[in-house]
Structure formats: structure tokens, C-alpha cells
VOGU-3710 file (C-alpha; in Angstrom, 3 decimals, decimal comma):
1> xxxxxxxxxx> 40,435/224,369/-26,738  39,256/227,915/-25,466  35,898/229,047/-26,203  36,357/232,496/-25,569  39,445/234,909/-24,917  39,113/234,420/-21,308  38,946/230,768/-20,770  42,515/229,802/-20,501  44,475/229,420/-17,184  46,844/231,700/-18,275
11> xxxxxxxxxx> 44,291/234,812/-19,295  42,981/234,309/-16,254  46,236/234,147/-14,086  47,032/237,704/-16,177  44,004/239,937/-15,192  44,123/238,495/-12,132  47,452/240,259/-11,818  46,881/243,175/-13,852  43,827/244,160/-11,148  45,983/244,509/-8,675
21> xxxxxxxxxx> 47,954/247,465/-10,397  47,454/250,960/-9,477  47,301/252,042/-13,250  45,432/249,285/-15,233  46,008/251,406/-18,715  49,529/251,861/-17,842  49,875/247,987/-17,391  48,219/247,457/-19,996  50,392/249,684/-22,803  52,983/247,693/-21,023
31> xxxxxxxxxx> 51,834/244,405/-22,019  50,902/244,929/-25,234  54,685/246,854/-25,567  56,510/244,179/-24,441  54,238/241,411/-26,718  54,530/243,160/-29,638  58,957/243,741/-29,281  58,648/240,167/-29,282  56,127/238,108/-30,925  56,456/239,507/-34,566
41> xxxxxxxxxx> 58,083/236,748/-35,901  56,179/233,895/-33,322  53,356/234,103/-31,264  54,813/232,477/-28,240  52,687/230,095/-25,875  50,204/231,332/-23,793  51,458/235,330/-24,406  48,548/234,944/-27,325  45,811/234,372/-24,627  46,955/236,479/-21,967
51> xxxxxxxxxx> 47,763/239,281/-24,227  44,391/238,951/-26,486  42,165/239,103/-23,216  43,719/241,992/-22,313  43,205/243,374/-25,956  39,261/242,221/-25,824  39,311/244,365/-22,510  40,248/247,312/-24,077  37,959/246,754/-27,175  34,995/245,989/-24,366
61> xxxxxxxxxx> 35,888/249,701/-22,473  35,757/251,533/-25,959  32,045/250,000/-27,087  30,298/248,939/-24,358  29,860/245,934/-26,155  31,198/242,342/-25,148  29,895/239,052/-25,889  31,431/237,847/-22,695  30,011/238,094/-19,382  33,555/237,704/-17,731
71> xxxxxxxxxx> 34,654/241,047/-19,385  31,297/242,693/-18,373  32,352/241,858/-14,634  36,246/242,861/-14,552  35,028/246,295/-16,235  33,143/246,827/-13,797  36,055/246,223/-11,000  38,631/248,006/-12,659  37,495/251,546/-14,613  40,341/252,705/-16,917
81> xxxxxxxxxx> 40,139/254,971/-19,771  41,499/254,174/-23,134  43,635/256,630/-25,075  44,250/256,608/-28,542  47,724/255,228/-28,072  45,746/252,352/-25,844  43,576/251,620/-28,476  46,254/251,563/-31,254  48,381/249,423/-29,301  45,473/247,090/-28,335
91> xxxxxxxxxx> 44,208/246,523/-31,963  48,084/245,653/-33,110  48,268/243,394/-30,297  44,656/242,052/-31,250  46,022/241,315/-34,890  48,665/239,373/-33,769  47,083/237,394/-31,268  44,510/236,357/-33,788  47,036/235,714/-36,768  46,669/231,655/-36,545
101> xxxxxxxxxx> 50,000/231,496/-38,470  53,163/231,255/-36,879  51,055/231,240/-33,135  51,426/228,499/-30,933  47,864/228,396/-29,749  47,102/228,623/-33,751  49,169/225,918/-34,740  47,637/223,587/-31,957  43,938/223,365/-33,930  42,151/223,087/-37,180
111> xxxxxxxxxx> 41,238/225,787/-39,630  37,420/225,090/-38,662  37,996/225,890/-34,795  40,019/228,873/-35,699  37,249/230,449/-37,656  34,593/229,801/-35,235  37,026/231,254/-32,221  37,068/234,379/-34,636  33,874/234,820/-35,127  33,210/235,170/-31,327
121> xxxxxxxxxx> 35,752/237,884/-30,888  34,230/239,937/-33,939  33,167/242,334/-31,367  35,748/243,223/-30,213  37,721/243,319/-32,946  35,074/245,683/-34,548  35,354/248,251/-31,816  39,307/248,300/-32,000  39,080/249,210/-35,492  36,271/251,473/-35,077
131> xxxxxxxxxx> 33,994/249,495/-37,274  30,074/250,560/-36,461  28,090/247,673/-35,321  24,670/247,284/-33,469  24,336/247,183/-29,665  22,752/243,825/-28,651  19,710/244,215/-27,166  19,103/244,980/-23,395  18,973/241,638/-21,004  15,877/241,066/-19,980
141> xxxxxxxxxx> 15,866/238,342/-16,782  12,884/235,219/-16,834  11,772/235,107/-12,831  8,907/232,651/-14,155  8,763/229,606/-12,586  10,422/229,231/-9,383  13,659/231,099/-10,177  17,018/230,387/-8,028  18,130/233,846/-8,454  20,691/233,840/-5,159
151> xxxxxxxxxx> 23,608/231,155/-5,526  25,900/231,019/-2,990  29,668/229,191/-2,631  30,773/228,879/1,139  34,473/227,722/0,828  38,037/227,864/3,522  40,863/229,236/1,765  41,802/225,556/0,703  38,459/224,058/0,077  34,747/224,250/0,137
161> xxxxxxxxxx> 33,159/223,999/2,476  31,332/220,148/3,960  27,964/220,352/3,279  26,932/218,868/6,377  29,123/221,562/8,450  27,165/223,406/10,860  27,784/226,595/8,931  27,164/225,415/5,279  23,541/223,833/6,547  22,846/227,336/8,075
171> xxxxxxxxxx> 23,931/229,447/5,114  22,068/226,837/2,273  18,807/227,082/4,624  19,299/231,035/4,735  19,746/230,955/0,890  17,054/228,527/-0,375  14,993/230,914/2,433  15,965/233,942/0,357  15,052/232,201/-2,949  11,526/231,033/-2,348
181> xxxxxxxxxx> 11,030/234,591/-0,744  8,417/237,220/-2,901  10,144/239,504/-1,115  13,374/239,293/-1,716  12,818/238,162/-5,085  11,106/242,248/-5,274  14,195/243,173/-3,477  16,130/241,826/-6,400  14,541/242,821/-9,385  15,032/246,383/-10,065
191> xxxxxxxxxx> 18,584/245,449/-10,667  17,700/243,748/-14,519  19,928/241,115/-13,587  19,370/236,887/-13,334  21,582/235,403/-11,503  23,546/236,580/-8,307  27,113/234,635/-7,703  28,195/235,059/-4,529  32,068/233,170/-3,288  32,558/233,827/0,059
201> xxxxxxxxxx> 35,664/232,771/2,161  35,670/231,564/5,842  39,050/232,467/7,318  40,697/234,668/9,986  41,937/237,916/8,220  40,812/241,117/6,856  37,375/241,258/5,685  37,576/241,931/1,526  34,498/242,599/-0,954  34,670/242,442/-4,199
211> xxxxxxxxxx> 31,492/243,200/-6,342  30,886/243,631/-9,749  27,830/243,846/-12,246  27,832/242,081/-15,727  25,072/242,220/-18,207  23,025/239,549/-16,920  24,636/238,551/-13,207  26,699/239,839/-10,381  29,076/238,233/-8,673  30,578/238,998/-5,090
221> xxxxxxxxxx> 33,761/237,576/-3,818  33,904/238,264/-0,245  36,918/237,359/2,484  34,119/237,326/5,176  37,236/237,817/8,138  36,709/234,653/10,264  35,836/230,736/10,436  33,654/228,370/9,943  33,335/228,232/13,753  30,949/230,739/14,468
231> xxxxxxxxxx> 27,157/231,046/16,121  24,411/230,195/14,284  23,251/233,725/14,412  26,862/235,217/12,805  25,483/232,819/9,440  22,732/235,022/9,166  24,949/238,090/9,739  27,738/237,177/7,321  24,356/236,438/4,546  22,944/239,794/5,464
241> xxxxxxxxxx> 25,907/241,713/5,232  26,779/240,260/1,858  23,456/240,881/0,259  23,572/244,899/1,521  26,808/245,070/-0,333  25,663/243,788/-2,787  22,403/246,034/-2,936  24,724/248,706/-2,419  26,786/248,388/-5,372  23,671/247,823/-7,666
251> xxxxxxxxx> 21,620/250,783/-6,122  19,188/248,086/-4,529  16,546/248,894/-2,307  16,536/248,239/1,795  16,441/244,912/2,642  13,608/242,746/3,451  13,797/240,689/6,928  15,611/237,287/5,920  13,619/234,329/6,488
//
């Protein structure tokens, strides 16, 4: 069972796609076209999720508000701008989606479920019908304690990476170095943020960066643009360079020397 719009496989395969498009809002009225022609009658499997994520998007763009970190993060990615005819089409789209009969997903759990899974997608459908409703508050991060702000993924395109490679020992070292660091940990704070994700991928190939800011964490996915088989001194390059970008996005001050 999902816990939120973008949990399943199939949402997830969807805005993967619908990134890649040069005109997200275009795609989008496309989608929601193409659902609605033919899911009056039956929501079909899996066209629910991938079309109510999309619809959640929308509603996210229009408030400002979502109670899902994932759609703080692909907003972020992808700007659009939501027309009336958008918005109409999302909020039809929305109501169908979330009609539990007749819909496959609906059909496939109890009435209980169905009116929690509603009540976490009130925001959203709120905004789409231009109900008011109160901001949440702003995030406010915890650094007390010893906080492991920087997390870090080191992976090939087929696998992560062994952790006793001679690359993934460098890298967690570098890390753990940047995470017991006061000054990094300065470095990091004026960005109101907890947690920094960062997914980077060891292979030959152009060099890729994507980085986006949620309402409590940012995430980078990086295609760093060679292997595992490197110096010990091109670790500490591929860290350094991925933290910049990252300080660039988020308006971040210079960086501090890493450890």
C-alpha cells in the first residue's frame, strides 16, 4: 500500500519521464487529457498513481504547499507555470484518481486505508480547488548533538559501490571528515536545511548534476564522468566539486578546506 502519491513504482517511473520533456505543463495537460478520455467509467491500474502524482504536482506549484518532501525536490528541478486550463484539468484528474469506486488501486484496500491516504493528500486537493488553508510553519533544522548532516551514496551504474573499495574508504573518510567539521557544519547552515543526499555515479561518460532543494533536505544526483579507478587525490576532487554545486545551487558560502 502507498503512503503517499509518490510512492509507487509506477509514479515514479512517470515523472521520471515527464522531466525529461521540454514543456513539463504541456506534458502534463497531456496526461491528464488522455486519463480523463479514458478512465470515466474505470480507473485503470497504475494510471491512478501516475496520473494523481502528477495532479499533486500541479496542486504543489499553485500553493507552495506540499506535505511531501519528494514534490518539494522535483519542483525545484522542473519550474512550470500552471494555467487555469492546467489547474482545471489537474483538479478533474485529482477527483478521479481519488474516487475509490470503480479504481483499481481503490478496490485493492479497505475503507479505513482509503480515508487515511485522503487525508494526506488534503493539501493538495485544497489548493486545486482553491480552498484557503494555512502555510505550515517554516523548517527549522536540530544540529544539536553530533548531527550527520552530509550523507553520501557512491554507486557504478549497476551497483553500489564495495565498501572496502579503495574509493568508497576514501570518500566515507572525506565525508565523516566533513561531518565532525565546525566548519563545514557553518558552511552548511545558512541554507535552513537538515539533511544533504548526495547519489553520485562512478562511470565513464558525461559528467551530469542534478540538484534540487526541498523543505528540509537537498539532494544531488551527480554522473561524476569516470571510475572507481582513480587517485586518491581525484576522491577528494569529485567530494569537493559536488559540495560547490551544491553550495551553488543553495546560495552557500565559499568552501572551507576539507579535512
Amino acid at each position: 500500500m502507498l503512503d503517499g502519491p509518490f510512492d509507487s513504482d509506477e509514479a515514479s517511473d512517470r515523472l521520471s519521464e515527464l522531466e525529461k520533456s521540454q514543456d513539463v505543463a504541456g506534458a502534463m495537460a497531456e496526461a491528464f487529457t488522455a486519463f480523463l478520455a479514458v478512465n470515466r467509467d474505470y480507473v485503470q491500474e497504475a494510471w491512478g498513481e501516475e496520473v494523481l502524482a502528477i495532479a499533486c504536482l500541479v496542486a504543489a506549484r499553485v500553493s507552495g504547499i506540499a506535505p511531501d518532501e519528494e514534490a518539494h525536490h522535483w519542483l525545484d528541478r522542473n519550474p512550470f507555470t500552471v494555467s487555469p486550463e492546467l489547474r482545471d484539468l489537474a483538479a478533474k484528474a485529482f477527483d478521479l484518481a481519488t474516487r475509490k469506486e470503480d479504481n483499481h488501486y481503490g478496490e485493492d484496500v479497505d475503507d479505513d486505508y482509503w480515508r487515511e491516504f485522503l487525508d494526506g493528500l488534503e493539501p493538495y486537493r485544497r489548493s486545486l480547488a482553491g480552498e484557503p488553508q494555512e502555510p505550515p510553519s517554516p523548517f527549522v533544522p536540530d544540529f544539536s548533538g553530533s548531527p550527520e548532516w552530509f550523507v553520501a551514496h557512491w554507486a557504478t551504474p549497476y551497483e553500489g559501490l564495495e565498501e572496502d573499495s579503495a574509493y568508497a574508504r576514501a570518500a566515507e573518510a572525506l565525508r565523516r571528515g566533513v561531518n565532525a567539521s565546525a566548519a563545514w557544519l557553518d558552511w552548511w547552515r545558512p541554507a535552513g536545511l537538515q539533511e544533504l543526499y548526495v547519489f553520485c555515479t562512478l562511470d565513464d561518460g558525461e559528467p551530469v548534476e542534478r540538484i534540487s532543494r526541498g523543505r528540509a533536505t537537498a539532494e544531488a544526483w551527480v554522473d561524476l564522468g569516470h571510475t572507481q579507478h582513480v587517485p586518491e587525490e581525484a576522491v577528494a576532487a569529485d567530494v569537493r566539486r559536488v559540495l560547490a554545486a551544491v553550495g551553488d545551487h543553495l546560495g552557500l558560502g565559499p568552501l572551507p578546506a576539507l579535512p
